[in-house]
DSSP file (Angstrom, degrees, kcal/mol; ACC not computed):
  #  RESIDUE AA STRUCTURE BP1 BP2  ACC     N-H-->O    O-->H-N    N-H-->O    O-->H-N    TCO  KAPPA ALPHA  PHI   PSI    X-CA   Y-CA   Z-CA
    1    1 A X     >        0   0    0      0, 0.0     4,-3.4     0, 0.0     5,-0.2   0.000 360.0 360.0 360.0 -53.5  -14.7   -0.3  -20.6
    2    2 A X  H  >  +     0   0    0      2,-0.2     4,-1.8     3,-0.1    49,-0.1   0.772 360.0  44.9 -63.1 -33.4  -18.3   -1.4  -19.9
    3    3 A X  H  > S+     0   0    0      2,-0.2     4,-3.0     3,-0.1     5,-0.3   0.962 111.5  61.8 -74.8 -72.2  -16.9   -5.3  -19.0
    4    4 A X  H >> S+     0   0    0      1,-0.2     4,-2.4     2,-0.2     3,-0.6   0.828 103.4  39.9  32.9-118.0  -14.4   -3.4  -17.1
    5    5 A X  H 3X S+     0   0    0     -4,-3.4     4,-1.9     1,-0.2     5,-0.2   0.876 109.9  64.8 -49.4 -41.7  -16.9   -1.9  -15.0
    6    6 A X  H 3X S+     0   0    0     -4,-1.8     4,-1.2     1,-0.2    -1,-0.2   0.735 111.7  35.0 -38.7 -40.4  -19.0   -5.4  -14.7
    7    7 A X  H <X S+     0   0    0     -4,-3.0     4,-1.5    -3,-0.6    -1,-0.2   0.919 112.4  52.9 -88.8 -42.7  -16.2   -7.1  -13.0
    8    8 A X  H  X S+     0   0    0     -4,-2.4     4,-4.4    -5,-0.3    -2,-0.2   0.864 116.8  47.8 -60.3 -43.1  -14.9   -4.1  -10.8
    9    9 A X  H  X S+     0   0    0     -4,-1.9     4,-2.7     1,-0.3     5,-0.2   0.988 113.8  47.6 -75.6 -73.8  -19.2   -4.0   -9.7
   10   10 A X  H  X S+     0   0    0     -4,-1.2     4,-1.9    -5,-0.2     3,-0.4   0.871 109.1  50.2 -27.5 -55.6  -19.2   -7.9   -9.1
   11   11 A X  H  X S+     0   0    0     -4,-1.5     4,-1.7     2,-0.3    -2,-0.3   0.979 111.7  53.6 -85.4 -57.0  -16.0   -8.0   -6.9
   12   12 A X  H  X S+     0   0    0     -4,-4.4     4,-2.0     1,-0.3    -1,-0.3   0.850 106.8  50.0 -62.9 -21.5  -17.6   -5.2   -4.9
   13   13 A X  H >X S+     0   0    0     -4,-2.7     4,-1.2    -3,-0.4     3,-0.8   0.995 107.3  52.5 -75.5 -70.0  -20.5   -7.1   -4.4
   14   14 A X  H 3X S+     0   0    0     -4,-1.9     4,-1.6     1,-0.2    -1,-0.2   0.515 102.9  56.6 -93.5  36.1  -18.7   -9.9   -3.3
   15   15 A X  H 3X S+     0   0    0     -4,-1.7     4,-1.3     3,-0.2    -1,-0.2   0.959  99.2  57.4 -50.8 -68.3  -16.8   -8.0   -0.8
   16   16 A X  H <X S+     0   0    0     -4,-2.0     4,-0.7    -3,-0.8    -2,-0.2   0.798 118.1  39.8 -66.0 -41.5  -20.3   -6.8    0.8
   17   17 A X  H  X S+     0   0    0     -4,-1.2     4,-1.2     2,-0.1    -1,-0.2   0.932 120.0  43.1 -49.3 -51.8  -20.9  -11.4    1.1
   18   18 A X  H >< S+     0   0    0     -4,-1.6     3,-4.6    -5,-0.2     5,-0.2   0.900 108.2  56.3 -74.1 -88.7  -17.5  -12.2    2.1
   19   19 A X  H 3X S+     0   0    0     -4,-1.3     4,-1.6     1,-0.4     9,-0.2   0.323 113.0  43.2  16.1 -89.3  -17.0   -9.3    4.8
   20   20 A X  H 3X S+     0   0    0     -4,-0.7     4,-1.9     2,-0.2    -1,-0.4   0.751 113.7  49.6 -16.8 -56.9  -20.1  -10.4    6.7
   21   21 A X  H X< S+     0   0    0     -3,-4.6     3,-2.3    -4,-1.2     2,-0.5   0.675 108.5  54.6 -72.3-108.6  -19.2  -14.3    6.5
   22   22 A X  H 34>S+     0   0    0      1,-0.3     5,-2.8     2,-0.2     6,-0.7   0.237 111.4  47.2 -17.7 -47.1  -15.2  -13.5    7.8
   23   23 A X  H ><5S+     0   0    0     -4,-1.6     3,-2.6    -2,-0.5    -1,-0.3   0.979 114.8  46.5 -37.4 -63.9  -16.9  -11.6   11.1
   24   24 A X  T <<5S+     0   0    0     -3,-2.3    -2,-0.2    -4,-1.9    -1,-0.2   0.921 112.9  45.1 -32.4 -55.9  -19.3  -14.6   11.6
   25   25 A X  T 3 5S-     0   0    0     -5,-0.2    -1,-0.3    -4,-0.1    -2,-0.2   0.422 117.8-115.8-102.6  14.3  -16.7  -16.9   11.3
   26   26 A X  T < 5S+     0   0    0     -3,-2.6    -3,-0.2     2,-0.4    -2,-0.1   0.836  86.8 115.4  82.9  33.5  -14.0  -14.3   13.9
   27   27 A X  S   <S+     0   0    0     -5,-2.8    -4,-0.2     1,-0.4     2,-0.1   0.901  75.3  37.2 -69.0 -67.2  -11.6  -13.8   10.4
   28   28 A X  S    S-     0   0    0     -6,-0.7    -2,-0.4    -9,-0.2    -1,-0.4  -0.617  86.0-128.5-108.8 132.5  -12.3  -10.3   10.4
   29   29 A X     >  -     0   0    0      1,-0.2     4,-1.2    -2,-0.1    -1,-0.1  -0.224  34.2-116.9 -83.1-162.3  -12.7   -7.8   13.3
   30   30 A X  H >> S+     0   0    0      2,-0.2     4,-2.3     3,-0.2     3,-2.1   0.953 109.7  54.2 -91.1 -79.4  -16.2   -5.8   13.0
   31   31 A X  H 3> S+     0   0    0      1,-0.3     4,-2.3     2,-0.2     5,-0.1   0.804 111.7  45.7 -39.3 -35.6  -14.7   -2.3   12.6
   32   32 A X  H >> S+     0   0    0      2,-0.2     4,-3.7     1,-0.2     3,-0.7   0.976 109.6  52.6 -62.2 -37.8  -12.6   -3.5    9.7
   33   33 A X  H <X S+     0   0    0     -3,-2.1     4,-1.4    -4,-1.2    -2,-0.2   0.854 109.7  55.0 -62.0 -40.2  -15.5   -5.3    8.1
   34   34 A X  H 3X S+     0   0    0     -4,-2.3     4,-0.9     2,-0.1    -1,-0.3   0.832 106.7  47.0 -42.5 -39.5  -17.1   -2.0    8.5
   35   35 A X  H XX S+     0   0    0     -4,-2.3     4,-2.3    -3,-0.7     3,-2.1   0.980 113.9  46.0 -65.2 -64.2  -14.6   -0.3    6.7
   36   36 A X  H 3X S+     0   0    0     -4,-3.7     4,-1.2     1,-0.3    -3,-0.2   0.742 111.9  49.4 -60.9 -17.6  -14.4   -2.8    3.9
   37   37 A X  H 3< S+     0   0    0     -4,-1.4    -1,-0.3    -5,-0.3    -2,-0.2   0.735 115.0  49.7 -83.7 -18.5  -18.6   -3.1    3.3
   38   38 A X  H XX S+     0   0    0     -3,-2.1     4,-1.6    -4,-0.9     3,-0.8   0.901 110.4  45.5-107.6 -43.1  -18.6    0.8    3.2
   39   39 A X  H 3X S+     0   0    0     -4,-2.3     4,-2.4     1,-0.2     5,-0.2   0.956 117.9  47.5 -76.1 -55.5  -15.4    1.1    0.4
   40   40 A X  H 3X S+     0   0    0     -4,-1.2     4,-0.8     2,-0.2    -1,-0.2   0.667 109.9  53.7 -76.9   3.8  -17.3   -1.7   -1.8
   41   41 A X  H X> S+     0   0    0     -3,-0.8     3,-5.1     1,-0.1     4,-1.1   0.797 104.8  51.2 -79.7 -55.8  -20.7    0.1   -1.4
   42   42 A X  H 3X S+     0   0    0     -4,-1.6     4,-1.5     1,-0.3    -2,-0.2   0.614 110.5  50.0 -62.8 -13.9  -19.4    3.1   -2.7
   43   43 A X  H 3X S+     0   0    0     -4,-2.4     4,-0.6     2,-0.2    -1,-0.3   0.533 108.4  54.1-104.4   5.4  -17.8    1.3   -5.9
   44   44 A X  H <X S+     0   0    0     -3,-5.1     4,-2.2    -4,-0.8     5,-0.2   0.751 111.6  38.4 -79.3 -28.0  -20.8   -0.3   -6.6
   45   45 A X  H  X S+     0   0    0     -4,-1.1     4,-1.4     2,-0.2     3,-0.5   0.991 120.7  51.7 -57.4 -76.9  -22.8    3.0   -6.6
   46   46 A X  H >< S+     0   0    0     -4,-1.5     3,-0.6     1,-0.2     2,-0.4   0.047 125.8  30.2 -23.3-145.1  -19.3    4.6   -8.6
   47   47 A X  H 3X S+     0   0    0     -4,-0.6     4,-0.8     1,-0.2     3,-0.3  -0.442 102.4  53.0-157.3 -46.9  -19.7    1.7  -10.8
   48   48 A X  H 3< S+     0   0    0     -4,-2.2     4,-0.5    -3,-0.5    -1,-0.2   0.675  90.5  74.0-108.4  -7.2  -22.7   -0.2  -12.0
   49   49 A X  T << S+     0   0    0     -4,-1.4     4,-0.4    -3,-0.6    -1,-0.2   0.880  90.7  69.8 -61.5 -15.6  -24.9    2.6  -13.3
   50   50 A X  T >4 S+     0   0    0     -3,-0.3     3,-1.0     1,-0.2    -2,-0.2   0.988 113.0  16.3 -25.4 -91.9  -22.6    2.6  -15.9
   51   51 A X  T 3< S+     0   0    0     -4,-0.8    -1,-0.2     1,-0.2    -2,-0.1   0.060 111.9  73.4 -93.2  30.4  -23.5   -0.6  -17.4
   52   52 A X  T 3  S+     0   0    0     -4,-0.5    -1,-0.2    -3,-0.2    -2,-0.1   0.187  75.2 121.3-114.7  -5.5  -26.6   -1.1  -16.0
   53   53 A X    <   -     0   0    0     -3,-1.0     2,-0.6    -4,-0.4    -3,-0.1  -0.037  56.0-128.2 -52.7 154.8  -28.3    1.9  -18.4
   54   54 A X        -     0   0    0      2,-0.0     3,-0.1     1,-0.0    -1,-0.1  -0.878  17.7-109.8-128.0 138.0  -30.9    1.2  -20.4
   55   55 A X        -     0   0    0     -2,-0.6     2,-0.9     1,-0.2    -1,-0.0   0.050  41.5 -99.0 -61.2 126.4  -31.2    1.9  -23.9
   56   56 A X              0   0    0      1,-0.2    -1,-0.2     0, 0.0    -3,-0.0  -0.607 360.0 360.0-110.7 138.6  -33.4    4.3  -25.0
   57   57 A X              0   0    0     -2,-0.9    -1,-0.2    -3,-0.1    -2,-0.1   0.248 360.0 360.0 -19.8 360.0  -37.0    3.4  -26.4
């Protein structure tokens, strides 16, 4: 599960890179690029406190 989550958290992350670049570079119109940075925040938040705990002391 926990790798899983690792990958799902990554990919959203580089959504939130690419998104941005694909505006710049008149791929992608804004609103969509809005859409798609706002769906990969919320499934890095969903996602990487998971495997980001830390063990406790």
């Amino acid at each position: 599960m926990k790798p899983t989550l690792m990958i799902v958290s990554i990919l959203a992350l580089a959504v939130l890179l690419v998104a941005p670049a694909a505006v710049f570079l008149q791929k992608m119109e804004l609103t969509t690029c809005k859409h798609w940075m706002f769906a990969a925040t919320v499934i890095w938040f969903a996602t990487a406190p998971f495997w980001m705990k830390r063990k406790a002391q």
